[in-house]
C-alpha positions, 0 to 999 in steps of 0.5 A: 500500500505504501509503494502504490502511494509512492508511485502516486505522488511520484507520478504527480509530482513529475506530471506538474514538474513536466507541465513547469517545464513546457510552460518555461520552455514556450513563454518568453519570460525568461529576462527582462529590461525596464529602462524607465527610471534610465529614461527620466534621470536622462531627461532631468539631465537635460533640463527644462529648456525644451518640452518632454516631447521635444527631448523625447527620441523618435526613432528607433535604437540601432539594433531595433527590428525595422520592416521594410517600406510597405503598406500596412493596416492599422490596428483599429480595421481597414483603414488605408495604410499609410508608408514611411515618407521619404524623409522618415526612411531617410532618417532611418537608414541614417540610423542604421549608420550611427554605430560607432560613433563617438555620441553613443559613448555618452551616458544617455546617447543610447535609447532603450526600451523595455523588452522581455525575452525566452529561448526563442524571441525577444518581444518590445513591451507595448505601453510602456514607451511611446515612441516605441508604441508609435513605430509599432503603430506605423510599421516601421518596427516589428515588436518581436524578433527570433532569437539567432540560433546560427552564425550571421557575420555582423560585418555589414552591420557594423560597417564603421567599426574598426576590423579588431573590434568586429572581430571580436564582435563575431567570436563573442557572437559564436560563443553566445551562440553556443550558449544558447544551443545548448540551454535549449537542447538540454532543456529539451532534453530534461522534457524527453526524458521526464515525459519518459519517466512519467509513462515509465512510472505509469506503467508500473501500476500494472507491471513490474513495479519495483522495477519501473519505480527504479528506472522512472527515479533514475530517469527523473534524476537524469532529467535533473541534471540536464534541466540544471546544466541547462539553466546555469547555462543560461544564466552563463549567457547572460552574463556572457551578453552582457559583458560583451564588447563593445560596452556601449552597444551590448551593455546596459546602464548601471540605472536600468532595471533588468532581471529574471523574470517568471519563465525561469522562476517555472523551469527552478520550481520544475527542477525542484519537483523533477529531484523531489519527484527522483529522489522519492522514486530511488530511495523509498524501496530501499526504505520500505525493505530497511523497513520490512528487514527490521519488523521481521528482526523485531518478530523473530527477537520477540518469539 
């Protein structure tokens, strides 16, 4: 009776453990950047000579998802669709151009926005900037981008800086790269073979039960440990990101909130049960037999 227990909050526990893990792998919550309080210590730098609309920043930052020139309808229906103008497309591509130049090194010379990213895109948060709501509003920005997976060389992009430096752009980019594939691989092992264990320990409500508990606890410590490589990695490539050269584009102000956000509070709390869940399954035959070894011990001493 005490083994079918332990087979049952087993099983429970690694069916919530998998669902934290499916819930973390495929939200976009895993980091996230409040730039606010940056944004207004910035403008109360820049005095009261002119209006907050007039110090506020119109276009996007460099790196900001751009769509190309065509029409799109606005939120609200079919209404007609209105492109960039010509001189907004200018000041675009003048944008596009500004890396590297000697303003950027300023404390305020990049804006920033609020974004949150997971393992497979990094989102614009809507409501939070107005400029940032109005280039979304007029299609000229995408509010979420993929998260790379493979190798683009920056060289074109970062035309105007010098080659050392563009360089080390590019061995910075394979290392994060890296990084990257094997959060998501491990992590998408860790789901494998908790999914296993789960049918395993299924399964062994009608066969072989000793022996499918076994392999369903080492199974869940197996997915442990692959889930915990997986999120110390990723803790890695943040780090690794933003530490990257050069500062001034890869960094963030000391004054810019940023942090961990739900998604990988889900993946810890999953990992959490996944152990719980293999630890229970490995170790309470081995206490249920101490347990029966000593009650007999105890009859025989007593007859």
């Amino acid at each position: 009776m005490g083994g079918a227990r332990a087979r049952v909050l087993s099983l429970c526990l690694s069916l919530c453990s998998l669902a934290l893990l499916v819930t973390a792998i495929f939200t976009d919550h895993w980091y996230e950047t409040d730039p606010r309080r940056h944004r207004e210590s910035c403008e109360d730098r820049a005095g009261s000579a002119h209006s907050p609309d007039q110090r506020r920043r119109l276009l996007p930052l460099p790196h900001l998802p751009l769509r190309d020139a065509k029409p799109r309808v606005p939120r609200g229906g079919s209404a007609e669709a209105v492109p960039p103008t010509g001189n907004l497309l200018l000041q675009l591509e003048n944008w596009r151009t500004l890396l590297g130049l000697r303003w950027l090194q300023s404390r305020c010379g990049r804006p920033l926005f609020a974004t949150y990213a997971g393992l497979w895109r990094k989102c614009y948060f809507l409501g939070v900037d107005q400029d940032l709501d109005n280039l979304l509003d007029r299609g000229i920005a995408q509010r979420c981008t993929a998260i790379k997976y493979h190798f683009a060389t920056p060289i074109r992009r970062l035309w105007n800086i010098p080659i050392n430096l563009t360089k080390i752009i590019q061995q910075d980019e394979w290392h994060l790269l890296h990084l990257r594939r094997i959060t998501a691989g491990f992590l998408g092992m860790a789901a494998a073979v908790l999914l296993c264990g789960c049918i395993v320990i299924a399964v062994g409500f009608f066969w072989e039960k000793s022996l499918t508990q076994h392999v369903a606890g080492l199974l869940f410590l197996m997915s442990g440990i692959f889930c915990t490589i997986s999120l110390c990695t990723y803790a890695t490539s943040i780090s690794f990101d933003l530490n990257r050269l050069p500062k001034i584009i890869y960094g963030l102000p000391d004054d810019v909130e940023h942090g961990y956000s739900w998604s990988i509070f889900c993946a810890w709390c999953s990992l959490g049960l996944i152990v719980a869940a293999g630890c229970l399954c490995t170790t309470y035959p081995f206490i249920s037999r101490t347990k029966i070894s000593h009650l007999k011990s105890t009859r025989d001493s007593s007859v």
